[in-house]
PyMOL Python script that loads the backbone (N, CA, C, O; Angstrom):
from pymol import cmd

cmd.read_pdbstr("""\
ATOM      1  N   UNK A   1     109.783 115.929 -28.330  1.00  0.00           N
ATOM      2  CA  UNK A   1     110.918 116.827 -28.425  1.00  0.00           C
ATOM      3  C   UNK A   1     112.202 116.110 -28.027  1.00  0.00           C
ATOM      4  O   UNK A   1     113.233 116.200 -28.692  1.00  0.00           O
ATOM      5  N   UNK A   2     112.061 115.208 -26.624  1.00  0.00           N
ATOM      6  CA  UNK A   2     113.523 114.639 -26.597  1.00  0.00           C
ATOM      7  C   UNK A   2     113.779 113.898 -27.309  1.00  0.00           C
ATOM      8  O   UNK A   2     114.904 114.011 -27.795  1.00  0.00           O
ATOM      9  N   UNK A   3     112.928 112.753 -27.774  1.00  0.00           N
ATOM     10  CA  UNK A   3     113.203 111.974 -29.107  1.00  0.00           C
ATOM     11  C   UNK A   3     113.685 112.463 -30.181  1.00  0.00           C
ATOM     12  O   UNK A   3     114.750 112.017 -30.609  1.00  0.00           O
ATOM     13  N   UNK A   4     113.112 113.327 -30.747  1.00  0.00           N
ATOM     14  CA  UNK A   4     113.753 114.546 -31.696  1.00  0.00           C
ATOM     15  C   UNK A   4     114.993 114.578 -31.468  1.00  0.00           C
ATOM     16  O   UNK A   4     115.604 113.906 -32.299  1.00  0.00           O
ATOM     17  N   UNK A   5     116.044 115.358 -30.242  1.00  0.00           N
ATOM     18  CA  UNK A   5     117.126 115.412 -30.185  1.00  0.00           C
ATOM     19  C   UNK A   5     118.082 114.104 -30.036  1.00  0.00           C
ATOM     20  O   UNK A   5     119.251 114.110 -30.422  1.00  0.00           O
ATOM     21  N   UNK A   6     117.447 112.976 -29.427  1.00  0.00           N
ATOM     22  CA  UNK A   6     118.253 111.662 -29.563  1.00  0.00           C
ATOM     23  C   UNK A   6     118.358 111.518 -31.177  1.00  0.00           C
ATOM     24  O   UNK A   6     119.475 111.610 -31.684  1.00  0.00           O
ATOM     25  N   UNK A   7     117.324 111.316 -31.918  1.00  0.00           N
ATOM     26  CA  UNK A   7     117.358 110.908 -33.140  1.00  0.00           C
ATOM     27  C   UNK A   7     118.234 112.102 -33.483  1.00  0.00           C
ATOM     28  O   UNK A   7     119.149 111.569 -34.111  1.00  0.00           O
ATOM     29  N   UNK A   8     118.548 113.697 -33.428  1.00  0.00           N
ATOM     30  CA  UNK A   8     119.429 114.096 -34.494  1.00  0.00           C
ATOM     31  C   UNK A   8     120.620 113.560 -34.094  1.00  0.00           C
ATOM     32  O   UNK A   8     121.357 113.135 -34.983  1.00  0.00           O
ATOM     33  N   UNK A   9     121.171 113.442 -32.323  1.00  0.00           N
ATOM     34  CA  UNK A   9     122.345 112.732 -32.003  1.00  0.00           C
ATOM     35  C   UNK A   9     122.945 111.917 -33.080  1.00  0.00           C
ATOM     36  O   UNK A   9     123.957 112.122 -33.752  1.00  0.00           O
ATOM     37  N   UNK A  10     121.940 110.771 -33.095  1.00  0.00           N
ATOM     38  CA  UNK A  10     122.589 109.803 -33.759  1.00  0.00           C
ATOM     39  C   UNK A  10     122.534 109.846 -35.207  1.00  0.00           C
ATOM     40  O   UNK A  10     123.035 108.927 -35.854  1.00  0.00           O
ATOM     41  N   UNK A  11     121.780 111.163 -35.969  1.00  0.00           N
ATOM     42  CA  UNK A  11     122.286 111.257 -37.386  1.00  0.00           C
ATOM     43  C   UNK A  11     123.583 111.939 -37.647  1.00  0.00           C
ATOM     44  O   UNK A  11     124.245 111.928 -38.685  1.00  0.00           O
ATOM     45  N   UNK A  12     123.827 112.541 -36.501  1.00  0.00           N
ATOM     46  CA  UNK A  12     125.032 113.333 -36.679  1.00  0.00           C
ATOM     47  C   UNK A  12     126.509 113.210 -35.772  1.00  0.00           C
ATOM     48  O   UNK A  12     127.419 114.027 -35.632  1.00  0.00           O
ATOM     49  N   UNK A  13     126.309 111.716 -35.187  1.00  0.00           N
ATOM     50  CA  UNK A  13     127.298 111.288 -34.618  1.00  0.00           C
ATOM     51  C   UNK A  13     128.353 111.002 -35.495  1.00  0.00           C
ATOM     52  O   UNK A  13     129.387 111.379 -34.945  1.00  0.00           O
ATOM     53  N   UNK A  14     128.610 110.479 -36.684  1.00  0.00           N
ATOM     54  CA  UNK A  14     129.286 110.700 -37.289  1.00  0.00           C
ATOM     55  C   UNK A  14     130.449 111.536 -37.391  1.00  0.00           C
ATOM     56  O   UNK A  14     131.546 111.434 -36.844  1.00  0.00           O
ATOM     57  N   UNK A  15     129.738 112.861 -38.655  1.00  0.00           N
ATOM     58  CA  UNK A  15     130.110 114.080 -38.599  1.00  0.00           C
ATOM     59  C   UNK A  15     130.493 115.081 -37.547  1.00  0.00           C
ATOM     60  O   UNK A  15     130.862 116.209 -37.871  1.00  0.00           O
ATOM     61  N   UNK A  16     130.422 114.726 -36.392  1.00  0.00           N
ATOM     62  CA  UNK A  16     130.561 115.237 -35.415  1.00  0.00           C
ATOM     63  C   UNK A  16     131.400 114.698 -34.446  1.00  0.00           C
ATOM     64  O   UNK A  16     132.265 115.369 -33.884  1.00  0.00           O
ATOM     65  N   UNK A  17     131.155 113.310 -34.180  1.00  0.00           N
ATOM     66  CA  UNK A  17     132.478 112.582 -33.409  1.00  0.00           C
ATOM     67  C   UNK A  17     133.335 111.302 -33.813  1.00  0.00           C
ATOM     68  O   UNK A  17     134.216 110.650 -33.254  1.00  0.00           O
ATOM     69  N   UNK A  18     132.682 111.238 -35.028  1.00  0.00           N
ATOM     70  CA  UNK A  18     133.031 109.878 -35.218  1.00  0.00           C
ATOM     71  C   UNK A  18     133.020 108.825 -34.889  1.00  0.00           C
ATOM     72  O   UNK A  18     133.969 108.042 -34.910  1.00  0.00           O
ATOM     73  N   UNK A  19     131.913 108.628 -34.521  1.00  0.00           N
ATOM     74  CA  UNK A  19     131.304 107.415 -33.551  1.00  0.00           C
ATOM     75  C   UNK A  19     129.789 106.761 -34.134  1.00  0.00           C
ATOM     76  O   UNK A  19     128.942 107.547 -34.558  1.00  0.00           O
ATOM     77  N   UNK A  20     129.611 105.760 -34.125  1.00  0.00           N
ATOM     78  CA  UNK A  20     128.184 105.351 -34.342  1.00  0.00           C
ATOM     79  C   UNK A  20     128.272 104.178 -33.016  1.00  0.00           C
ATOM     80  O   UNK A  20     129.017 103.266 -32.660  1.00  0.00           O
ATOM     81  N   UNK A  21     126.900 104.903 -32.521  1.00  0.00           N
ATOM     82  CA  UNK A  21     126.299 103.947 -31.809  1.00  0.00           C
ATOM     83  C   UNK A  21     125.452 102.824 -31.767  1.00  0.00           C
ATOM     84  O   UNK A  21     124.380 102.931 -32.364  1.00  0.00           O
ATOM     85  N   UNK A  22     125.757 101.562 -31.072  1.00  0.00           N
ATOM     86  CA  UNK A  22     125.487 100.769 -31.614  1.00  0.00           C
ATOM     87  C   UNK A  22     124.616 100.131 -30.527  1.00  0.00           C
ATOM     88  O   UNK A  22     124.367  98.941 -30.724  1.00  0.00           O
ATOM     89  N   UNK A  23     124.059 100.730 -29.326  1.00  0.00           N
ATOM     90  CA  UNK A  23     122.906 100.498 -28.415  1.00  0.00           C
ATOM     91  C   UNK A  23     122.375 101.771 -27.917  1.00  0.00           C
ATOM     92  O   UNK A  23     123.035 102.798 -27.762  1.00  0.00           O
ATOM     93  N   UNK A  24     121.361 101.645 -27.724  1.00  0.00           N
ATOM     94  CA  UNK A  24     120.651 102.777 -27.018  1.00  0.00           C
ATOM     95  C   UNK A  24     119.900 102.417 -25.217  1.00  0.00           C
ATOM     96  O   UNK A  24     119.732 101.228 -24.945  1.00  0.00           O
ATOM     97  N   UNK A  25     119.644 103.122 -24.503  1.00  0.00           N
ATOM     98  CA  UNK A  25     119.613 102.593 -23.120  1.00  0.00           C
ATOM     99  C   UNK A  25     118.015 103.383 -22.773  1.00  0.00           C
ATOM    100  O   UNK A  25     118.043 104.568 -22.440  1.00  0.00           O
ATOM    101  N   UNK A  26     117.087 102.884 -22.844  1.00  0.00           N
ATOM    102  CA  UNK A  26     116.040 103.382 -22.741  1.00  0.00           C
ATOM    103  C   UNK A  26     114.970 103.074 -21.999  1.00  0.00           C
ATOM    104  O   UNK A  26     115.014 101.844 -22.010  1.00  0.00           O
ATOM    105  N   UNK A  27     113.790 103.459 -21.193  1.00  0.00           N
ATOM    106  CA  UNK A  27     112.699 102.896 -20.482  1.00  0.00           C
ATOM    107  C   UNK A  27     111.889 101.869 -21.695  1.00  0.00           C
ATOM    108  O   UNK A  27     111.953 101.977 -22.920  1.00  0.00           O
ATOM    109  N   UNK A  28     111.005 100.703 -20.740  1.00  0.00           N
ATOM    110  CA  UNK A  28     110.127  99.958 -21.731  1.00  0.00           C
ATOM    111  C   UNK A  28     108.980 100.658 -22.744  1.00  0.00           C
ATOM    112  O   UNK A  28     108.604 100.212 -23.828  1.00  0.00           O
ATOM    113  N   UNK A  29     108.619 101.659 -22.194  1.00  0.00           N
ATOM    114  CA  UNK A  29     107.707 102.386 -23.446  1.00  0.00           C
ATOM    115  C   UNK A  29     108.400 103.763 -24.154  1.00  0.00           C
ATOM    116  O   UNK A  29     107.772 104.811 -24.009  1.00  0.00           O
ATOM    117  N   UNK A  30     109.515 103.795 -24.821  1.00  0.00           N
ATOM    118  CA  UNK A  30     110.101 104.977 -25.231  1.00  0.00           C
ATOM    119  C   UNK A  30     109.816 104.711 -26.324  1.00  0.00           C
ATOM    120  O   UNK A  30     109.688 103.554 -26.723  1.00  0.00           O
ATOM    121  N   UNK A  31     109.656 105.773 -27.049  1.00  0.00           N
ATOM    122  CA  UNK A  31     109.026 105.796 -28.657  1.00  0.00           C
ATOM    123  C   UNK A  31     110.573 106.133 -29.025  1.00  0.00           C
ATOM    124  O   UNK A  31     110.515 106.127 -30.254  1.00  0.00           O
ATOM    125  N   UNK A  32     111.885 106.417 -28.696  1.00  0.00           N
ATOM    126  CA  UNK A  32     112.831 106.454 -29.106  1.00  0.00           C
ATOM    127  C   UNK A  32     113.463 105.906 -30.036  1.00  0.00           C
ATOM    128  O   UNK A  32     113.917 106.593 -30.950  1.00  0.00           O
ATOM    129  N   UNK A  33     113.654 104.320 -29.992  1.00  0.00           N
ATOM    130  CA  UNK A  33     114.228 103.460 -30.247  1.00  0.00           C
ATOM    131  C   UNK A  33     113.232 103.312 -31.724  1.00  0.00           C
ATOM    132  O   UNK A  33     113.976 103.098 -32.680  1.00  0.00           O
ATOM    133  N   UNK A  34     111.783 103.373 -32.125  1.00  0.00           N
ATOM    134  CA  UNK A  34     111.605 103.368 -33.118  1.00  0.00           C
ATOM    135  C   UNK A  34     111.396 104.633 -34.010  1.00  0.00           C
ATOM    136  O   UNK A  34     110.720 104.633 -35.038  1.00  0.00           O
ATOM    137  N   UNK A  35     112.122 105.819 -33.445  1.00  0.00           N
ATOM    138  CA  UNK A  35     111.896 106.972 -34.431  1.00  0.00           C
ATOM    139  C   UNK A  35     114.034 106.765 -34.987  1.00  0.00           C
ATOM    140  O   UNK A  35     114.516 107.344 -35.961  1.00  0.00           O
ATOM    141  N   UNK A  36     114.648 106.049 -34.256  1.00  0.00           N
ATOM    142  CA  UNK A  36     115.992 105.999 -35.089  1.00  0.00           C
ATOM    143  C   UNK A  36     116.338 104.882 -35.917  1.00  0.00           C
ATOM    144  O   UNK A  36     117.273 104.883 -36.718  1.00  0.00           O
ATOM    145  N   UNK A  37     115.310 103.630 -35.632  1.00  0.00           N
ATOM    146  CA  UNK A  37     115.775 102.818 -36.694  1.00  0.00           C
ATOM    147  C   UNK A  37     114.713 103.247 -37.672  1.00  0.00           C
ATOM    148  O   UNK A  37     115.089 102.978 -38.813  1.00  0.00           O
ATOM    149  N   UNK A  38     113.515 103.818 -37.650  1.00  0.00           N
ATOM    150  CA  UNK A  38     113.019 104.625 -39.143  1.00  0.00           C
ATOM    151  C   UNK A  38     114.080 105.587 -39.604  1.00  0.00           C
ATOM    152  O   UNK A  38     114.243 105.690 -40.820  1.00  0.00           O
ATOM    153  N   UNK A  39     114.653 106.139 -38.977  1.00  0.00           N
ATOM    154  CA  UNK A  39     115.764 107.435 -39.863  1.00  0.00           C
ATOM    155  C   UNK A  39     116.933 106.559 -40.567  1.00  0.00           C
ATOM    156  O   UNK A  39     117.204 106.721 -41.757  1.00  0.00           O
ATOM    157  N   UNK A  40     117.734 105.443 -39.591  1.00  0.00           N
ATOM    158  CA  UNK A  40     118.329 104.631 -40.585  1.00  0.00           C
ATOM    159  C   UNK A  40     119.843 105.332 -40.331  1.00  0.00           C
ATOM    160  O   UNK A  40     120.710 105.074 -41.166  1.00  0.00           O
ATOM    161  N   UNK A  41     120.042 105.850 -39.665  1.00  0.00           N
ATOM    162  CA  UNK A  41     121.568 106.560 -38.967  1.00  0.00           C
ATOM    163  C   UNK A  41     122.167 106.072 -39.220  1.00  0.00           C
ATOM    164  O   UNK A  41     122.980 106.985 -39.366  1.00  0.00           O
ATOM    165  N   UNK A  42     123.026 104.706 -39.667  1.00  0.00           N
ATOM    166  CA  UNK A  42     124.086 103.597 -40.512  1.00  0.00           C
ATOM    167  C   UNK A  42     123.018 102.598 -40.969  1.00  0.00           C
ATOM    168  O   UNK A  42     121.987 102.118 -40.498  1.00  0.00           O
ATOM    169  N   UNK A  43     123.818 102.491 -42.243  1.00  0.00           N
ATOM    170  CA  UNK A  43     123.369 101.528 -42.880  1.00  0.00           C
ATOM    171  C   UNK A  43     123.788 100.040 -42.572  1.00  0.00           C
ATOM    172  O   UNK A  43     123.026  99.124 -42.883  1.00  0.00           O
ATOM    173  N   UNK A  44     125.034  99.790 -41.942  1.00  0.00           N
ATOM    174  CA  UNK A  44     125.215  98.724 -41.798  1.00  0.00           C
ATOM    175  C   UNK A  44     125.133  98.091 -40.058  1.00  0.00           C
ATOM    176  O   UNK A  44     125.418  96.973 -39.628  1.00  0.00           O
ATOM    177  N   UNK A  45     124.572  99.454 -39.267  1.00  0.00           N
ATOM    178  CA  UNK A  45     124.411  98.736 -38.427  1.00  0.00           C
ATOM    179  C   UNK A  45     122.847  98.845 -37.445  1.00  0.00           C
ATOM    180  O   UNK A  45     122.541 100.025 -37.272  1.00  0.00           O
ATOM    181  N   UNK A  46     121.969  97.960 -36.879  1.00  0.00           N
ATOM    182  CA  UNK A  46     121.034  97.934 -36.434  1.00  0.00           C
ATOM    183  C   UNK A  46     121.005  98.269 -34.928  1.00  0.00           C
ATOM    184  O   UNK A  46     121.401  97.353 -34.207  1.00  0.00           O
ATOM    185  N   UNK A  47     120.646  99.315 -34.361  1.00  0.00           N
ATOM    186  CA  UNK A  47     120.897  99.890 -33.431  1.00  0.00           C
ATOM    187  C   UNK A  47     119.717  99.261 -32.187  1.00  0.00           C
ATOM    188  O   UNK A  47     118.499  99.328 -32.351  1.00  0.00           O
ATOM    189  N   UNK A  48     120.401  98.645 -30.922  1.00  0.00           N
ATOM    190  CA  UNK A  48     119.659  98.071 -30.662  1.00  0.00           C
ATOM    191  C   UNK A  48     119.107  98.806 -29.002  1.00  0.00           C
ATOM    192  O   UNK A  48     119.558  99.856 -28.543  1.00  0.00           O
ATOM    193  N   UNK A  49     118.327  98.157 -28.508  1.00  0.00           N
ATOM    194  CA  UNK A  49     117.500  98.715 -27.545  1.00  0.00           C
ATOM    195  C   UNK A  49     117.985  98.383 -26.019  1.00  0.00           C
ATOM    196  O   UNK A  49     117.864  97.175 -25.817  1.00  0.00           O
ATOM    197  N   UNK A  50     118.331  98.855 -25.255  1.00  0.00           N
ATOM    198  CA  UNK A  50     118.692  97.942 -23.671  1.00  0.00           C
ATOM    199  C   UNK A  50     117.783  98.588 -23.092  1.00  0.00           C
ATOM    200  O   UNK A  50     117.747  99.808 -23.246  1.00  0.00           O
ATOM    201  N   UNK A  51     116.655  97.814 -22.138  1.00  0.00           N
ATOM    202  CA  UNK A  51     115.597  98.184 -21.278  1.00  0.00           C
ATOM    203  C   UNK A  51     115.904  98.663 -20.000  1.00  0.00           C
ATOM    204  O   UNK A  51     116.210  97.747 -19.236  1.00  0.00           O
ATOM    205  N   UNK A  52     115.934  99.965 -19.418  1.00  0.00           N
ATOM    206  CA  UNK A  52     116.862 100.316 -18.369  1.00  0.00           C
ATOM    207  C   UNK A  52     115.875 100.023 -17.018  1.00  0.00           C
ATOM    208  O   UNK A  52     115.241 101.038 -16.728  1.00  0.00           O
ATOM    209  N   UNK A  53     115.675  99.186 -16.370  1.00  0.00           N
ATOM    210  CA  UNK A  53     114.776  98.612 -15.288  1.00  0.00           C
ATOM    211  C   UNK A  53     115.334  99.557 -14.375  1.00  0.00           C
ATOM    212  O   UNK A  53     115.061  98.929 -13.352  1.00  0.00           O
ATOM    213  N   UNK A  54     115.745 100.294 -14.077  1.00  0.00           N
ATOM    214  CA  UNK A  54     116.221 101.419 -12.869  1.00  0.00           C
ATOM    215  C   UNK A  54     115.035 102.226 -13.562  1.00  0.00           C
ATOM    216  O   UNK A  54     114.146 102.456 -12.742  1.00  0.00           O
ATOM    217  N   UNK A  55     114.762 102.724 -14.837  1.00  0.00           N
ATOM    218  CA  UNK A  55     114.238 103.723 -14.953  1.00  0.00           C
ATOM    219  C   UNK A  55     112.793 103.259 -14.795  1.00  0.00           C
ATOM    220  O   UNK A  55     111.958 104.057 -14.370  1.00  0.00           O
ATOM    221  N   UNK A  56     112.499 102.170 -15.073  1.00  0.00           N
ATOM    222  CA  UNK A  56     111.340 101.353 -14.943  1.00  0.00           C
ATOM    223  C   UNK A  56     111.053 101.214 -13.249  1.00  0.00           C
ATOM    224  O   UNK A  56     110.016 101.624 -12.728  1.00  0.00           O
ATOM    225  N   UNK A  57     111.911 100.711 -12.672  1.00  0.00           N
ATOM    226  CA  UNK A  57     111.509 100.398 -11.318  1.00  0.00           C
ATOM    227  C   UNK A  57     110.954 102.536 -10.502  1.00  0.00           C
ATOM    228  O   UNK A  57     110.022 103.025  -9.863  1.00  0.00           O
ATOM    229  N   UNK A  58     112.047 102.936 -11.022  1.00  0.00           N
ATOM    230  CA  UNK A  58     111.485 104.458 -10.397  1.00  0.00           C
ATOM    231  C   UNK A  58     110.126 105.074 -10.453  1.00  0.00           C
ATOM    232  O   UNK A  58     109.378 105.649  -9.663  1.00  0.00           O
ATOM    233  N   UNK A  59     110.106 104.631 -12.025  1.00  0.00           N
ATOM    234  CA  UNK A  59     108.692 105.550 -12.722  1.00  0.00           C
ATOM    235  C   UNK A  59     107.597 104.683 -11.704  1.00  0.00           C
ATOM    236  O   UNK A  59     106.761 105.381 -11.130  1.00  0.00           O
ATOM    237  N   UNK A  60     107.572 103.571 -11.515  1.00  0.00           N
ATOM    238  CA  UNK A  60     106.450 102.917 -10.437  1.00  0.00           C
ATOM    239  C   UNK A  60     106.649 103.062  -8.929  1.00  0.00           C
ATOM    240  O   UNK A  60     105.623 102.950  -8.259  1.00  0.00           O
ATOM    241  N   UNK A  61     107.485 103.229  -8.455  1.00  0.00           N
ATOM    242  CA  UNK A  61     107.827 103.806  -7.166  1.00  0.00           C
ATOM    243  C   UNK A  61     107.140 105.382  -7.097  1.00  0.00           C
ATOM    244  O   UNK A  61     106.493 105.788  -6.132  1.00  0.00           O
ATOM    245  N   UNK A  62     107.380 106.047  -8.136  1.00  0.00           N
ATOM    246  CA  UNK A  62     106.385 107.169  -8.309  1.00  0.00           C
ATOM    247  C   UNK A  62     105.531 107.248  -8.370  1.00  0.00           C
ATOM    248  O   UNK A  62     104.924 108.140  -7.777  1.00  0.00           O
ATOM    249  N   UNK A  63     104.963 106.377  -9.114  1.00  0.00           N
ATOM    250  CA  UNK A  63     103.119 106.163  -9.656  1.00  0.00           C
ATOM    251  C   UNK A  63     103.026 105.657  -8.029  1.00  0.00           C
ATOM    252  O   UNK A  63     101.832 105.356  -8.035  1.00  0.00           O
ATOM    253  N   UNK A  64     103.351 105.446  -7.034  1.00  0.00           N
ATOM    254  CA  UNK A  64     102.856 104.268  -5.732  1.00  0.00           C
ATOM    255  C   UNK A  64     102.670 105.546  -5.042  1.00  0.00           C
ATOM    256  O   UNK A  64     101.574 105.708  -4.505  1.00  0.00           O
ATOM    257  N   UNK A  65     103.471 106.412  -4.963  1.00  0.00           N
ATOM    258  CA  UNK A  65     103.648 107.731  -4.506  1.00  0.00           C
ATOM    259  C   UNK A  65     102.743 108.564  -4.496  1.00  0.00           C
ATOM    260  O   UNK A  65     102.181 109.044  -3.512  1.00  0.00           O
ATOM    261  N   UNK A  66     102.521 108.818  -5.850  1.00  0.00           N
ATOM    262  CA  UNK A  66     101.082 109.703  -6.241  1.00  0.00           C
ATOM    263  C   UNK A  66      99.819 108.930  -5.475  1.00  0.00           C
ATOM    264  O   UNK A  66      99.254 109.490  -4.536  1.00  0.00           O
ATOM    265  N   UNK A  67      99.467 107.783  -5.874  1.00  0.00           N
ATOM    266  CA  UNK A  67      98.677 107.282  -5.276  1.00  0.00           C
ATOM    267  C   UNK A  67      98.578 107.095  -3.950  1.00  0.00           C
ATOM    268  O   UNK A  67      97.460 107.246  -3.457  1.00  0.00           O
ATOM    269  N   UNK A  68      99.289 106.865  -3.400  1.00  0.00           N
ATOM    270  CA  UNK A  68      99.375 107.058  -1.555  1.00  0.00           C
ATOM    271  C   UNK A  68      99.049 108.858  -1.273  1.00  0.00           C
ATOM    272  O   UNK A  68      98.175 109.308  -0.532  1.00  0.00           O
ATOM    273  N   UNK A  69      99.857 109.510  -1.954  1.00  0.00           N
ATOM    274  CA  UNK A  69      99.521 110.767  -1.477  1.00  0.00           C
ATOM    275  C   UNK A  69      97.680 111.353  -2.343  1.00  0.00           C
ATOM    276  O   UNK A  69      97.311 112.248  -1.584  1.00  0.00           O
ATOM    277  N   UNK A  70      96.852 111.235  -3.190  1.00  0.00           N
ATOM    278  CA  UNK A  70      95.887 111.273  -3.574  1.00  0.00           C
ATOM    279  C   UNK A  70      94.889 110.345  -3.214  1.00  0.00           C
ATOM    280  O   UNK A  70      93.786 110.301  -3.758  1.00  0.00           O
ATOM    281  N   UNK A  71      95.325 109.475  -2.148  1.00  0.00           N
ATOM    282  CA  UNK A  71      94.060 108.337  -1.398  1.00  0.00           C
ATOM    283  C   UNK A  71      94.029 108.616  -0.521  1.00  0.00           C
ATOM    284  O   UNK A  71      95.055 108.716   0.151  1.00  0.00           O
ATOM    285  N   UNK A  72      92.557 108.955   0.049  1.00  0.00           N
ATOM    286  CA  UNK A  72      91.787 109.411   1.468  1.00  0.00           C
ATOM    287  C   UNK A  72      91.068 108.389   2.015  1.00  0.00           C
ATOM    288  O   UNK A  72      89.995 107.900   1.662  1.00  0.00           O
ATOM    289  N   UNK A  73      92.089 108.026   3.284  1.00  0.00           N
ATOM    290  CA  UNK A  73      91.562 106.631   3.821  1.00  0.00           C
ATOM    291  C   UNK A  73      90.236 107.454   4.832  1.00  0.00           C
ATOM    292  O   UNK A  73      90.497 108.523   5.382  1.00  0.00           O
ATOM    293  N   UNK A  74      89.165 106.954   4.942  1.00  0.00           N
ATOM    294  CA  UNK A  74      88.277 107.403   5.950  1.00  0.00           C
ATOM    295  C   UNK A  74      87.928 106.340   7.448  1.00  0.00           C
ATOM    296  O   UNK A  74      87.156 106.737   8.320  1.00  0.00           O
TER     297      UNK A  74
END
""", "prot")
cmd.dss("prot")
cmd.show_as("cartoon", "prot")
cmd.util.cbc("prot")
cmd.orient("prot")
């Protein structure tokens, strides 16, 4: 579903602000980045990917989290 709404973003950035974007800022496994270069949002430009390591470093600070709180030391 959020992919969905990024991808209409950027079909309708255009028509709407007049802008095409020309990076996207995303975690290392987002299916994002390949549901907008299949749609093809400009033709002349290739929309590229920046790996956001904040969002990366969090999501594992979380996963450490869960796991500390679901392990029963005896």
């Amino acid at each position: 579903m959020e992919a969905d709404i990024i991808k209409e973003e950027f079909q309708n950035s255009i028509s709407m602000y007049g802008v095409k974007y020309a990076k996207l800022v995303a975690d290392a496994d987002s299916n994002v980045h390949k549901m907008i270069l299949d749609s093809r949002p400009y033709d002349e430009i290739q929309v590229e990917k920046i790996v956001c390591h904040n969002h990366l470093y969090r999501n594992f600070c979380n996963k450490l989290e869960d796991i500390a709180k679901n392990t029963h030391c005896t």
